[in-house]
MARTI-906942 format. One record per residue (C-alpha): residue in three letters; x, y, z negated; residue number from 1. Coordinates in steps of 0.001 Angstrom, whole numbers, plus 500000, padded with zeros to 6 digits. Each point is the difference from the previous one (the first is absolute). Last residue first. Layout:
residues N
<rec aa="ala" u="X" v="Y" w="Z" i="NUM"/>
...
This chain:
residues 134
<rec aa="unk" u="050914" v="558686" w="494952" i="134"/>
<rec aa="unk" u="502754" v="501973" w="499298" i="133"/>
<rec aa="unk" u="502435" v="500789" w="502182" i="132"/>
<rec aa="unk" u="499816" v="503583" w="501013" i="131"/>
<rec aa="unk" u="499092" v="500429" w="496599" i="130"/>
<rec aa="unk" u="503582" v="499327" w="498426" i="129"/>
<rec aa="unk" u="501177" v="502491" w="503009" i="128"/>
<rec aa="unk" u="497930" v="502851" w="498657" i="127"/>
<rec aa="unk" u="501340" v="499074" w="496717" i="126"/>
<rec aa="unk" u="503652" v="500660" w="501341" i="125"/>
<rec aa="unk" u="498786" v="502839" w="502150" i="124"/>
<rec aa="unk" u="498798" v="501866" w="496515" i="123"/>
<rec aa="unk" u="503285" v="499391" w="498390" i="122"/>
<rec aa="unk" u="501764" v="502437" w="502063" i="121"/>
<rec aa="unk" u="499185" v="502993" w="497845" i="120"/>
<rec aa="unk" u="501762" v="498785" w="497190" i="119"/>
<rec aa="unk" u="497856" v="501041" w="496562" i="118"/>
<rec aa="unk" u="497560" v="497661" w="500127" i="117"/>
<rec aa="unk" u="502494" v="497371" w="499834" i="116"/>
<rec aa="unk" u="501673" v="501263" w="497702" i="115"/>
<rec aa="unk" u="497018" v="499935" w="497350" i="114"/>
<rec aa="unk" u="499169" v="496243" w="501562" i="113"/>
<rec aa="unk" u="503730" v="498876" w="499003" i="112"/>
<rec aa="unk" u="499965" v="501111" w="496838" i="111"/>
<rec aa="unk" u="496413" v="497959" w="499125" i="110"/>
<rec aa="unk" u="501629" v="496847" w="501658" i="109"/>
<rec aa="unk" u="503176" v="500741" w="497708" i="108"/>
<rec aa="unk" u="497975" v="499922" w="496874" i="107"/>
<rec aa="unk" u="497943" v="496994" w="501410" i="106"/>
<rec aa="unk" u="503388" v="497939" w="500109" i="105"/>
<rec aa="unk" u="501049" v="501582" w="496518" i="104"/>
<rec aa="unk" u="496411" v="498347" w="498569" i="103"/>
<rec aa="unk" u="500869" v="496972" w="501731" i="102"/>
<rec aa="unk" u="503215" v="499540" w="498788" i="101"/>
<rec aa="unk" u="499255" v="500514" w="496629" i="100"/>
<rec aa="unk" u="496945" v="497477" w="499927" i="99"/>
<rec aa="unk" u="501938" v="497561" w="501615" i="98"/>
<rec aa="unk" u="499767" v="498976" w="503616" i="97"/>
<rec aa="unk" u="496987" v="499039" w="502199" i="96"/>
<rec aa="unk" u="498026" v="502259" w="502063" i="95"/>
<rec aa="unk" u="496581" v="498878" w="502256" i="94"/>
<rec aa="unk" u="498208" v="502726" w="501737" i="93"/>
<rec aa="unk" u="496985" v="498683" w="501682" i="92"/>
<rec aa="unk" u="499057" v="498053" w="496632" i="91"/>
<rec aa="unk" u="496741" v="502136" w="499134" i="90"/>
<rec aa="unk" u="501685" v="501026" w="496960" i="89"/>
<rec aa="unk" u="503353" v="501249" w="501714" i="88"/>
<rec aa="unk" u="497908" v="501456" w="502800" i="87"/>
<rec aa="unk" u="497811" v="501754" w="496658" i="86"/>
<rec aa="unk" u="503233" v="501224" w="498340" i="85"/>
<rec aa="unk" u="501069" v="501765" w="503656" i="84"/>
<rec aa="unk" u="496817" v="501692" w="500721" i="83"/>
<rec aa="unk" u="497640" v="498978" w="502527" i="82"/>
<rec aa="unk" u="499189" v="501679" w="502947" i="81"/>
<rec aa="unk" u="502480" v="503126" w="498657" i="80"/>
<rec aa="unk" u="500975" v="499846" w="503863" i="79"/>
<rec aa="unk" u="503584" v="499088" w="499171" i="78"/>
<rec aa="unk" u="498543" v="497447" w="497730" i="77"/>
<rec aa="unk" u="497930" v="498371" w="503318" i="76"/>
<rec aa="unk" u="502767" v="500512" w="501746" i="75"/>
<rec aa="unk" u="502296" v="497787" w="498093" i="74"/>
<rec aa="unk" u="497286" v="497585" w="499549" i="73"/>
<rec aa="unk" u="499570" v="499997" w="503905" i="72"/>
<rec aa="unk" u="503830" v="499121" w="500630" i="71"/>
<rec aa="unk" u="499745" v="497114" w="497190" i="70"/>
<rec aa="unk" u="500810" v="499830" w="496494" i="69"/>
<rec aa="unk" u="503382" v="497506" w="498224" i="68"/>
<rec aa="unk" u="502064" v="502020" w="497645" i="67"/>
<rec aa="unk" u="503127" v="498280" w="497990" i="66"/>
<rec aa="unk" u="501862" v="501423" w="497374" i="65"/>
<rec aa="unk" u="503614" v="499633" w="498550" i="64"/>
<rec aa="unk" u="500946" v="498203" w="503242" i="63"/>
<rec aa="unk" u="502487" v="497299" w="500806" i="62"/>
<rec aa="unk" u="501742" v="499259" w="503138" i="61"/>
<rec aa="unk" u="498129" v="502064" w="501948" i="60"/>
<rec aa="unk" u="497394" v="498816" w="502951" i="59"/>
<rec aa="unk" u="500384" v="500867" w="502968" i="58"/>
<rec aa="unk" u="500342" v="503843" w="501598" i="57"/>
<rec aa="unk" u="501730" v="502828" w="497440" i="56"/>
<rec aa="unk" u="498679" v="503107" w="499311" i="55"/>
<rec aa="unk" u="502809" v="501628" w="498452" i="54"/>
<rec aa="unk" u="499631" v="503284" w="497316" i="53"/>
<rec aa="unk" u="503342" v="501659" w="499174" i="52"/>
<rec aa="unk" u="502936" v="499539" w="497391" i="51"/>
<rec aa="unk" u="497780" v="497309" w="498540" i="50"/>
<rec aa="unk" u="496778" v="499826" w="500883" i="49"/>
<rec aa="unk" u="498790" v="496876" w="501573" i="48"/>
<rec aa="unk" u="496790" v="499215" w="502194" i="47"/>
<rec aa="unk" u="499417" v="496511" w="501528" i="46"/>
<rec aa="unk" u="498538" v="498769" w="502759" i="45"/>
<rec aa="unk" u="497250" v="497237" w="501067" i="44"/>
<rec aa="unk" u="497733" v="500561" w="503418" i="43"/>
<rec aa="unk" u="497177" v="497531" w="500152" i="42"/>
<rec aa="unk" u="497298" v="501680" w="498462" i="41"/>
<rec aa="unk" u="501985" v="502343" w="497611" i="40"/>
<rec aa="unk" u="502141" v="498557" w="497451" i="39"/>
<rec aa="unk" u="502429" v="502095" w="498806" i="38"/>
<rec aa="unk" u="502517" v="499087" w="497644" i="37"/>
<rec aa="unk" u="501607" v="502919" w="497388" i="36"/>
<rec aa="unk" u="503508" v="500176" w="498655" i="35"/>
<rec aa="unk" u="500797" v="502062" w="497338" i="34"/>
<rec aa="unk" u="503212" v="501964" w="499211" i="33"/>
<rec aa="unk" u="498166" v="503226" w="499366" i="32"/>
<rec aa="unk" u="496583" v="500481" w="501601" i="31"/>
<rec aa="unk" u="499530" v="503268" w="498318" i="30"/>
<rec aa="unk" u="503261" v="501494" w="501071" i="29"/>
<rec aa="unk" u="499175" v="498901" w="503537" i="28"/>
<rec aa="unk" u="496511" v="501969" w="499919" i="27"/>
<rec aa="unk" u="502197" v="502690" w="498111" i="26"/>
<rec aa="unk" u="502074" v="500621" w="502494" i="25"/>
<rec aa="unk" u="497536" v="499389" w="502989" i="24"/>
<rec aa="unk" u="498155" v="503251" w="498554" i="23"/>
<rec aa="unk" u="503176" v="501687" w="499542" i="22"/>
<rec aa="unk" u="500928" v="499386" w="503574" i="21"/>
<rec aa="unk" u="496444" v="500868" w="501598" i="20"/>
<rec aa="unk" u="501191" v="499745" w="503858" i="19"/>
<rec aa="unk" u="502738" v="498003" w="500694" i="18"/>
<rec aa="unk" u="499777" v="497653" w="496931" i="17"/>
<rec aa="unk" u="496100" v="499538" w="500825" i="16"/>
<rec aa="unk" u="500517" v="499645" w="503451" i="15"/>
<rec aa="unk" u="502525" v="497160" w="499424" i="14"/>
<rec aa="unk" u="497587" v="498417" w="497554" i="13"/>
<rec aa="unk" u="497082" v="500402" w="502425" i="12"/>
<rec aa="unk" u="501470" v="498300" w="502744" i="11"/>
<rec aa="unk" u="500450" v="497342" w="497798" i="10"/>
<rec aa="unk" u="496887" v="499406" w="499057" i="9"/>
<rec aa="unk" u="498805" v="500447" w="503407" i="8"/>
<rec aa="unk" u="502521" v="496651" w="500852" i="7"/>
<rec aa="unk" u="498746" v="498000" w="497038" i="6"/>
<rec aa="unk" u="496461" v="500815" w="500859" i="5"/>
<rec aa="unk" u="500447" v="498614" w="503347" i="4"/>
<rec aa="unk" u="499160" v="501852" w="502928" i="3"/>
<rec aa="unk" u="497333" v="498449" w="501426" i="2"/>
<rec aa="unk" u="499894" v="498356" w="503647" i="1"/>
């Protein structure tokens, strides 16, 4: 069975702190107080920063922005398939919140891929995304 995305997301959060501190700094510091809901196929999260980042399973109380995609989407923009404005345009990325919010939620997303590349074990976690995928 796949690994849900919640679970690799998490994963990578903790490997992130552990391995790329300052990177994971300012990923969280970019984030801020927000909270984020995930969407993806049937597995719904949350991300908060805070004090730290927590992926959370379920649906959050309230959320300052809300992303709905898919697993293939996800790859498909990891793949530079299609680019992340033209998912959004095409409808396979959906986001929701205000203007502010959204623009500090992409922010952190472009943070977190520059520490990402950056943490050695972040290759397996993407290798594991693609075990899955159809």
């Amino acid at each position: 069975m796949a690994e849900q995305i919640s679970s690799l997301l998490r994963r990578s959060v903790r490997q992130l702190a552990d391995e790329v501190p300052a990177s994971y700094q300012l990923t969280l510091d970019t984030l801020g107080p927000l909270v984020v809901a995930l969407d993806v196929d049937d597995d719904h999260f949350s991300l908060t920063g805070g004090h730290q980042l927590v992926v959370a399973d379920g649906e959050p109380v309230s959320a300052n922005v809300r992303i709905t995609t898919s697993r293939a989407t996800i790859l498909d923009v990891l793949d530079a398939n299609v680019g992340l404005r033209d998912a959004v345009d095409a409808g396979t990325v959906g986001v929701r919140g205000s203007l502010d919010d959204v623009l500090r939620v992409h922010d952190t997303l472009r943070a977190y891929v520059h520490a990402a590349v950056r943490a050695p074990t972040q290759a397996g976690l993407l290798d594991a995304l693609r075990e899955s995928s159809p």
